[in-house]
Every structure is written in C-alpha cells, then in structure tokens.
C-alpha positions in Angstrom: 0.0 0.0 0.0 1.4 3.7 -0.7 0.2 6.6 0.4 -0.3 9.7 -1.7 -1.1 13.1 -1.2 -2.1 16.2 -3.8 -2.4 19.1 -3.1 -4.0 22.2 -5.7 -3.7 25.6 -6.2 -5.4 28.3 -8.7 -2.4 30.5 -10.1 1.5 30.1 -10.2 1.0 33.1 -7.3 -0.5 30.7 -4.7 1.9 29.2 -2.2 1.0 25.3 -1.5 3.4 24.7 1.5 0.9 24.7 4.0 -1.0 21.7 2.0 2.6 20.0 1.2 3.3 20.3 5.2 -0.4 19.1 6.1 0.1 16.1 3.6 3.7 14.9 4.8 2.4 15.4 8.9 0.2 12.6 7.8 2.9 10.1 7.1 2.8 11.3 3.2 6.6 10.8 1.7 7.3 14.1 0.1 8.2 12.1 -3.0 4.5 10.8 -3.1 3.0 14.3 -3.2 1.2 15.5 -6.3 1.1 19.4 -6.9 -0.9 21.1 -9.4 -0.8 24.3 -10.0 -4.3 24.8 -12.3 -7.9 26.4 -11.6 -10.4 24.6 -9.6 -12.9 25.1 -12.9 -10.8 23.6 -15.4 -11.9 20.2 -16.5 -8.0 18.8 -17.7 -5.7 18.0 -14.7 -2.5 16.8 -16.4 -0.9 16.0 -13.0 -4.1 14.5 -11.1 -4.7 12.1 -14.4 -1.0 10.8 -13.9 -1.7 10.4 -10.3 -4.2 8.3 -11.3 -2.5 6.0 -13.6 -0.5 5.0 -11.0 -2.8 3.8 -8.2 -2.6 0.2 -7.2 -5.6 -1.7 -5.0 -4.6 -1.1 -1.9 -3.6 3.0 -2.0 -4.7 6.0 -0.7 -5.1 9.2 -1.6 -5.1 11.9 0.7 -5.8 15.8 0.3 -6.3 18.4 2.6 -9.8 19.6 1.8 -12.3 18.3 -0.7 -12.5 21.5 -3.0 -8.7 20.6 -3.8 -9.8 17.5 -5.7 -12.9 17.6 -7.0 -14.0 20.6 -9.4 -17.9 20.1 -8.8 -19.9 17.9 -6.4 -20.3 16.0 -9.5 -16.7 15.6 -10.8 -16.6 14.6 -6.2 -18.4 12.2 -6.8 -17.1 10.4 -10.0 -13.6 10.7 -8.3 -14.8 8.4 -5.4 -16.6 5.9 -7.3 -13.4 5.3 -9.4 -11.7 4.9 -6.2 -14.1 2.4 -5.0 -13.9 0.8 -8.3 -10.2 -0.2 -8.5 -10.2 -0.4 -4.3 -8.2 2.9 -3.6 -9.1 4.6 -0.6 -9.5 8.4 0.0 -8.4 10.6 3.1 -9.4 14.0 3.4 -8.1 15.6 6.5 -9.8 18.8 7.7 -12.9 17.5 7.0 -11.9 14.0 8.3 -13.2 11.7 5.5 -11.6 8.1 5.4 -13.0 5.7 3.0 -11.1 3.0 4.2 -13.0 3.3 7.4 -17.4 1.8 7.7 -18.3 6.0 8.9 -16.4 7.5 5.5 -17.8 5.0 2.9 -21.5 5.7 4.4 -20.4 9.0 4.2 -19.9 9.4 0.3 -22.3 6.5 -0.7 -25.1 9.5 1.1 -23.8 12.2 -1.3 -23.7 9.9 -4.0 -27.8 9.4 -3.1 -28.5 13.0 -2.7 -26.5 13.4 -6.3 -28.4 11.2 -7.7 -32.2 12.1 -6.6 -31.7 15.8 -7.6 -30.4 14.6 -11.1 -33.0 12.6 -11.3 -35.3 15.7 -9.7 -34.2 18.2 -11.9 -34.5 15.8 -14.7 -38.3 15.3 -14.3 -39.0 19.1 -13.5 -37.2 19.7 -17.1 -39.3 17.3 -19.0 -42.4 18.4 -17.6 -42.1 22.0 -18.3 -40.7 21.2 -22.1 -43.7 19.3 -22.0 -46.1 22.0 -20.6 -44.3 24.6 -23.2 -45.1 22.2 -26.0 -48.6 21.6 -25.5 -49.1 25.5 -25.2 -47.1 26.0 -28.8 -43.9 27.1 -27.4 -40.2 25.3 -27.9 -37.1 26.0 -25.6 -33.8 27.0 -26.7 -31.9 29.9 -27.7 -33.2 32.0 -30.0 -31.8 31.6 -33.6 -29.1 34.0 -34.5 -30.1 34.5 -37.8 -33.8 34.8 -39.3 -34.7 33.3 -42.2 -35.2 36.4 -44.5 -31.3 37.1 -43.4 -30.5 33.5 -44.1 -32.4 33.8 -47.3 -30.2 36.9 -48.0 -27.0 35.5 -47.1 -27.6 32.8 -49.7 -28.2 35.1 -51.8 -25.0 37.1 -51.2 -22.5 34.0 -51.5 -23.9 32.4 -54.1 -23.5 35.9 -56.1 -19.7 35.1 -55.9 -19.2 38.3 -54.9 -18.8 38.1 -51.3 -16.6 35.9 -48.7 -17.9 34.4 -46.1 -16.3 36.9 -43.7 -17.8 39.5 -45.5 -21.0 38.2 -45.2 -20.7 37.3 -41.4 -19.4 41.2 -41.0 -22.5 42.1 -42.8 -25.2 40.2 -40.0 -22.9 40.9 -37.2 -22.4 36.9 -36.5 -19.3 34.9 -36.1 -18.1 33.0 -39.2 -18.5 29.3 -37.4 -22.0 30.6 -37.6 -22.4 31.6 -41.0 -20.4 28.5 -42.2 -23.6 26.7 -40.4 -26.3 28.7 -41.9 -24.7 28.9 -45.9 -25.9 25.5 -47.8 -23.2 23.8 -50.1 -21.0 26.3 -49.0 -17.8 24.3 -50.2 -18.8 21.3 -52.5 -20.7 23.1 -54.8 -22.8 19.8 -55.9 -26.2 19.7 -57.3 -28.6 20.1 -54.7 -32.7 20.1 -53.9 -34.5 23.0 -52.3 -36.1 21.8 -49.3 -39.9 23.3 -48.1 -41.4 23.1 -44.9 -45.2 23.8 -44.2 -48.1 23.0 -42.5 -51.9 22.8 -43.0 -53.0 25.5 -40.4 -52.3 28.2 -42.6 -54.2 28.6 -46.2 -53.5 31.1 -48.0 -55.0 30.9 -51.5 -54.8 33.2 -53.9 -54.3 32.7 -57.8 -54.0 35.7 -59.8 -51.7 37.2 -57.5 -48.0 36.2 -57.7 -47.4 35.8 -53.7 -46.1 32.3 -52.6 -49.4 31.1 -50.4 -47.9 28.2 -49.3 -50.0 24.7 -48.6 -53.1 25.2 -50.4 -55.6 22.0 -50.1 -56.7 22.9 -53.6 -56.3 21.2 -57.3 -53.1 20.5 -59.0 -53.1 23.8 -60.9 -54.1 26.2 -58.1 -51.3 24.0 -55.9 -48.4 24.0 -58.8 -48.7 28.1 -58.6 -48.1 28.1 -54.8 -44.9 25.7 -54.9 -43.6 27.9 -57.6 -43.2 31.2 -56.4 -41.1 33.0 -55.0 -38.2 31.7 -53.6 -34.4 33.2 -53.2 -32.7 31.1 -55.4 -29.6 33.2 -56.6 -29.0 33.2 -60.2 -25.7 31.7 -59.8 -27.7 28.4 -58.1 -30.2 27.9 -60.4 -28.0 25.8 -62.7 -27.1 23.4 -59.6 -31.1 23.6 -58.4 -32.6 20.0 -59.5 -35.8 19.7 -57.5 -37.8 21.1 -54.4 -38.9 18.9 -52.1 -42.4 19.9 -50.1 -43.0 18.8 -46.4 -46.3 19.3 -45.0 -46.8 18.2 -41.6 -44.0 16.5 -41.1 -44.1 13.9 -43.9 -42.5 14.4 -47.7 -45.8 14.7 -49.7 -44.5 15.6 -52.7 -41.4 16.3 -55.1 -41.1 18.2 -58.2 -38.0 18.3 -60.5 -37.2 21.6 -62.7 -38.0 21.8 -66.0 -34.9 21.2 -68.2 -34.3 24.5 -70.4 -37.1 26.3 -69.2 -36.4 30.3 -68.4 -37.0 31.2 -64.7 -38.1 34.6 -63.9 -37.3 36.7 -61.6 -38.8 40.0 -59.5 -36.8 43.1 -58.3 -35.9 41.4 -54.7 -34.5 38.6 -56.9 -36.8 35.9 -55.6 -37.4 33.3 -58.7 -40.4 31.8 -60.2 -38.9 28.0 -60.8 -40.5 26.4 -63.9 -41.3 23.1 -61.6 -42.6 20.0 -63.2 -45.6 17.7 -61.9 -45.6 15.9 -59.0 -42.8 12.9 -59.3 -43.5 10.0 -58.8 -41.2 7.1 -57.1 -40.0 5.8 -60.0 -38.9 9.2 -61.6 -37.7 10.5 -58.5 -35.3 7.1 -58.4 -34.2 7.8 -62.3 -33.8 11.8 -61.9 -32.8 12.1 -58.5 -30.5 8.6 -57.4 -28.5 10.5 -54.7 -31.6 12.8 -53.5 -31.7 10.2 -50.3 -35.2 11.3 -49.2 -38.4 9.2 -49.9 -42.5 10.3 -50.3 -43.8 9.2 -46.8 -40.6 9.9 -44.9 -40.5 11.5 -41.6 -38.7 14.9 -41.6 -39.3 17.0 -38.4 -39.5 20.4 -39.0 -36.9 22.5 -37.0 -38.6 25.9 -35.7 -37.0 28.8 -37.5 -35.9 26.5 -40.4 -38.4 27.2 -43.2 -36.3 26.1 -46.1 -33.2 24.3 -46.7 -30.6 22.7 -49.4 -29.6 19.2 -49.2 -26.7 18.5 -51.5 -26.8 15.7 -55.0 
C-alpha cells in the first residue's frame, strides 16, 4: 500500500506549503506528493490524471480539503466511485473523511444518493415544463441568430460570388463558425434540392396574385402556382437547383423536379419563379434524383426557424 497526497492551487501566485506540510504530517513521503498548479474550474488536470494512472488496489489518496480535488460535487463524486472501483481509498483531513474506514464509505455513498435524486429531480421538472411549453405551442432553446429572411439573403449574397464568407458574417454581425452553419453547399458546390417546410394551419389561396401562399388543399393547378413562387434562389444556383422537395406536416408529400431548359423569372428582390414540373412519382424520383436520399412518406421533423433548406446531390 502507498500513500499519496495532492495538493491544488489556482495561479502560479499561490503558495502550496501549507498543504505539502499538512500532507507529509500525515505520514505522506514528500516524493509521493502530487502538486498542481491549475484552476479549480478547469476540467483537464495533467498531473491528477498521472496520479491516477499510478494507483494500485490497496492505496490511498489523501488531500487536505475536498475543493482541492474535486472541481464540482459531481466531478466529487465520479472521483470516489473510481476509487471504490479499482479499491483505492481516499483521506481528506480537515474534513476528516476516510474511506477506508465503515463511517467514511457511508459517508460518500449519502452524497452519491443525494447526487443522484436531484439529477434525477431536476431531470423530471425539465421534461415536464418542455412538456407543458409544448402543449401551449412554445419550444425552448436559444433563440436563432439569424432569421430566415437574413439567411435567405445570405444565400443570396454568397452564391453571387461576390462576397466571402467573412464578408458576409461582418455584414449580420455573427461569427463566421456561424455563417459557415447557416450557408448550404458552401464548399462542394454539388447539385442540390430545395427543401420546403409547411403546415396545414395556414391557407392562404390566392391565384391571380404572384405571392407564394404556401399549402393550399386545392387542385393540382391552383397548388403547382403556390410551390412555384417565389423563392431566393440566386442566379448563380439555379444551374445546380434540381428539385424542391415539399414537407407538410411533417411527412415528404410531394417532389417536383425543374423543368430542363425552361427560363426562370425573376422579380426586383431577386426571388425566382422556378419552372417546376408535376408531381414525381417514385419511380422518376429514383431515375432523376438517385443521390436525393429522401423518400415520399418519410418522416422529416421540421426544425422551428428553419423554413427552407438545401440538401446537397
């Protein structure tokens, strides 16, 4: 069995004789004493993970207070039960903590009890209030950092080829990691389908008006205007546009490819009227669109905020 002591402190400024002489007055060899200088928040300790490595069944480890060890109650926690695992014991010495002894073990298997009823607490408190917020039409989560008219417009903008994506990011005051998130095809530069979510609850119909109305319950030719117009589709994408996928509800209900050769207008904002074809069905969508990877019938959640997206050929 050896004994072996660590000892902690936050900055390089911090002295830790008073631990090293606490640690080696209780029959710690000064060669066995670990000493880290790191902060108490910082999940990486080089030195205690060596420590660590070393242990043998049978050892101890012994620190002054608990805070030296263990960043979190948590991180406590996880500490002892690896200890109890490979039969180490643990000493702390103000508090007067022995694992090796009936009182200590009872001691940490309570905290671990306590740990584990507030996790499991705080656990059904969250799921019932995401619940509650659900049923009421709400969804938790940061808000997004883009909306989708300036997502729309960022498209826009590096597709044009005349902007970098740090130009862009500058632009909508977001980090580039975010834009980079946000920009479809950004780098490959493949083929790709226009992806459409909607849902039922709102009908809009309208057709002698040019406005995009969405999910329309209506016949083919009242339903073909609404899935035609208007979408921001730079010009420098509609080359590499080969179908739009509509979800309603949830579910892939239809898919339409684009007309080969056929001219696609445009109004002053740049949004573009796509010349879409019919409906396809399974077997065309297999011949035209072998890589598209999405199915009529399949599930595809819609994502709150996300109205529209590419998937890539």
């Amino acid at each position: 069995m050896t004994r072996y002591g660590y000892a902690r402190v936050s900055t390089r400024e911090q002295n830790p004789e008073s631990q090293f002489d606490a640690l080696t007055a209780a029959g710690v060899a000064s060669e066995n004493i670990v000493i880290e200088k790191i902060s108490g928040k910082l999940a990486s300790r080089p030195k205690l993970d060596q420590l660590l490595e070393r242990l043998e069944p049978g050892d101890q480890v012994v620190v002054t207070r608990l805070r030296r060890i263990g960043r979190n109650h948590q991180h406590l926690l996880d500490l002892v039960a690896w200890f109890d695992k490979h039969d180490v014991d643990f000493e702390v010495l103000e508090q007067g903590i022995d694992t090796s002894t009936p009182l200590g073990r009872l001691f940490f298997r309570f905290m671990a009890a306590l740990a584990e009823f507030d996790r499991e607490a705080i656990v059904e408190g969250t799921r019932e209030g995401l619940a509650a917020a659900r049923a009421r039409g709400r969804v938790g989560g940061r808000p997004p950092a883009l909306t989708q008219r300036q997502i729309d417009q960022a498209q826009i903008m590096y597709d044009s080829g005349k902007y970098t994506v740090d130009e862009i990011a500058e632009t909508f005051r977001v980090s580039r990691s975010t834009m980079y998130k946000q920009l479809a095809a950004h780098q490959d530069g493949h083929d790709c389908a226009l992806v459409v979510y909607r849902n039922t609850r709102t009908r809009k119909v309208d057709a002698y008006n040019n406005r995009r109305f969405g999910e329309t319950g209506q016949s083919e030719e009242v339903q073909l205007e609404a899935d035609r117009k208007w979408w921001p589709i730079a010009a420098n994408r509609e080359s590499r546009v080969k179908a739009i996928v509509y979800v309603v509800d949830g579910v892939v209900t239809r898919i339409r490819g684009i007309t080969p050769g056929a001219k696609w207008k445009r109004d002053d904002r740049g949004y573009a009227d796509v010349p879409v074809t019919a409906p396809l069905t399974e077997l065309e969508i297999a011949r035209q669109l072998p890589t598209l990877g999405i199915a009529l019938g399949d599930r595809r959640p819609h994502v709150r905020g996300k109205i529209r997206e590419y998937v890539s050929l």
